[in-house]
DRENSE-850611 format. One record per residue: residue number from 1; residue in one letter; x, y, z of N, C-alpha, C in turn. Coordinates in steps of 0.2 Angstrom, whole numbers. Example, Ala and Ser with C-alpha at 12.3 -4.5 7.8 and 13.67 -1.06 7.14 Angstrom:
# residues 2
   n res   n_u   n_v   n_w  ca_u  ca_v  ca_w   c_u   c_v   c_w
   1   A    66   -28    39    62   -22    39    66   -16    39
   2   S    64   -11    35    68    -5    36    64     0    39
This chain:
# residues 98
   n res   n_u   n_v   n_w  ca_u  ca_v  ca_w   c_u   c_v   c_w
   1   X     4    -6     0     0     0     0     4     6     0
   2   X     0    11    -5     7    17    -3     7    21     5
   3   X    10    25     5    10    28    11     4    35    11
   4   X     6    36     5    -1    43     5    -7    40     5
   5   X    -9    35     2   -14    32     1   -16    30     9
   6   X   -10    28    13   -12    25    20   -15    32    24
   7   X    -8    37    24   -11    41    27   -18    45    29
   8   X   -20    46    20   -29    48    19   -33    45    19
   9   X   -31    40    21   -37    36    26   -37    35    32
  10   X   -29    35    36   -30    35    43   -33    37    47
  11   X   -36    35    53   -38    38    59   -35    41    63
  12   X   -39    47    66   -33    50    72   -31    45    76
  13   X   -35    40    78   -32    34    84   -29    32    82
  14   X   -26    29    76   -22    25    71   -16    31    75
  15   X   -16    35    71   -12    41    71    -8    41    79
  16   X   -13    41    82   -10    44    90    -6    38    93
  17   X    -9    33    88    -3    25    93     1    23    88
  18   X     2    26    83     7    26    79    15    32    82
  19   X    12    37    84    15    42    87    15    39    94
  20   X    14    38    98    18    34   102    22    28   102
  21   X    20    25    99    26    19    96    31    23    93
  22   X    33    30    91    37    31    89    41    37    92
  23   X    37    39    98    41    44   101    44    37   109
  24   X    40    32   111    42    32   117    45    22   115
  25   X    42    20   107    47    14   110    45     8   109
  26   X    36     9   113    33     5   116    22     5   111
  27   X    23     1   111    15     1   110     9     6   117
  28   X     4     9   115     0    10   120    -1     7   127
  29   X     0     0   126    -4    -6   130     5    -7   132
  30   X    10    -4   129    17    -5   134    20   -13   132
  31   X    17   -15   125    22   -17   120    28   -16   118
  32   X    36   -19   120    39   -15   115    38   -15   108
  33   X    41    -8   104    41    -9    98    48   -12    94
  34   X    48   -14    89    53   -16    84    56   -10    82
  35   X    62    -9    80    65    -4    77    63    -1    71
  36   X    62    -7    65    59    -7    61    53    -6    61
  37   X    48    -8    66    43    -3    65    41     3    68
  38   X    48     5    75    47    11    75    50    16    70
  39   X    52    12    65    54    18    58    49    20    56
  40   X    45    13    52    40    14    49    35    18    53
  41   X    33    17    58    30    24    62    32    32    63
  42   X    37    31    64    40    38    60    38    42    56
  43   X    36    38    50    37    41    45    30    41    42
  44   X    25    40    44    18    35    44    17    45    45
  45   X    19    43    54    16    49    57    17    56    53
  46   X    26    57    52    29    63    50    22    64    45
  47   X    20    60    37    17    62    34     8    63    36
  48   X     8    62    39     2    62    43     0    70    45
  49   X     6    71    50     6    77    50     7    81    45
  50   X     9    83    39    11    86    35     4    86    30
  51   X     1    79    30    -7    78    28   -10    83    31
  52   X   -14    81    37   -17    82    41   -18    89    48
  53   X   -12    90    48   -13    96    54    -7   101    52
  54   X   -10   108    54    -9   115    54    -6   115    63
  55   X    -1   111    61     4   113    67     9   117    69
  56   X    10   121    75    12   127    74    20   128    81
  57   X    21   119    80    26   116    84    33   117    82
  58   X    39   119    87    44   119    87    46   118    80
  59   X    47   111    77    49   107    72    45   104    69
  60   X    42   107    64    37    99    61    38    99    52
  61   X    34    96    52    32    94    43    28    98    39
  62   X    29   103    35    23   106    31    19   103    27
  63   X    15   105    23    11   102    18    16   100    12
  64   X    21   104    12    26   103     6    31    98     8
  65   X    30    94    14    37    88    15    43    93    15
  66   X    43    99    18    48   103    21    48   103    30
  67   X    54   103    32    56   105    39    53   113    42
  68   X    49   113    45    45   121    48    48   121    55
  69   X    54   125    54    58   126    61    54   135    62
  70   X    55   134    69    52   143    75    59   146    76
  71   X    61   150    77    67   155    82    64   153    90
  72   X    69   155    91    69   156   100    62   161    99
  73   X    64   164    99    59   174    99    52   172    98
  74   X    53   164    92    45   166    88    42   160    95
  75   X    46   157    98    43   153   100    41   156   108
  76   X    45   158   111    45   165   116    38   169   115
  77   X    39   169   111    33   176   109    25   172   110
  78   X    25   168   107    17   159   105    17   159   112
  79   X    22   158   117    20   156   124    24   161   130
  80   X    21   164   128    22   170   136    17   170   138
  81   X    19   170   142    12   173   147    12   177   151
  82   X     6   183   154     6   189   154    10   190   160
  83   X    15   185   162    20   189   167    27   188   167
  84   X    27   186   159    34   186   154    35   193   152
  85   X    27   197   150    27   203   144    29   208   147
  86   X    33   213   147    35   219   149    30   222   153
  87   X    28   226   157    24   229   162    25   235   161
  88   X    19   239   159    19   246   158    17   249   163
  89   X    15   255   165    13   260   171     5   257   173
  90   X     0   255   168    -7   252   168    -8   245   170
  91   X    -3   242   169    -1   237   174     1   234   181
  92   X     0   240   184     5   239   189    -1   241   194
  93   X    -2   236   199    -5   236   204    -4   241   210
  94   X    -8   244   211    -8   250   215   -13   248   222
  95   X    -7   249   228   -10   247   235   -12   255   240
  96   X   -18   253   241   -19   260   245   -16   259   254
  97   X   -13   263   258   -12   262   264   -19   259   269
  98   X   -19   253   272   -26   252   276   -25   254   284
């Protein structure tokens, strides 16, 4: 079967235990996996992603089978939060004497 063909028909469930068989090693159920089919998972997934999701992660897979890398900045910038962001004078908590 080809691999495009597999992946447009995958499930997300397919998808998600395919992706851990290939990040941690092991099957869901804490199978090991085979090396050989933690490759083939790999690559199942990598395209999968690339198919399927508008991921906005560190390193991923475009639609075009390119590598989508962030900067430090860009990724700084996606996950601050509001006590990362610079403080202006409107920000700043003001105590009255009780």
């Amino acid at each position: 079967m080809d691999i495009l063909a597999l992946v447009e028909n995958m499930s997300e469930q397919m998808y998600l235990r395919l992706k851990c068989a290939a990040e941690t090693g092991k099957w869901p159920e804490g199978t090991p996996v085979e090396q050989a089919q933690r490759d083939s998972a790999l690559q199942i997934t990598m395209a999968y992603q690339a198919k399927h999701m508008n991921n906005s992660e560190n390193m991923t897979i475009g639609a075009d089978g390119e590598i989508i890398t962030k900067t430090k900045r860009e990724l700084k910038s996606q996950f601050a939060t509001p006590a990362d962001k610079p403080a202006d004078d409107k920000d700043i908590a003001r105590f009255s004497n009780i």
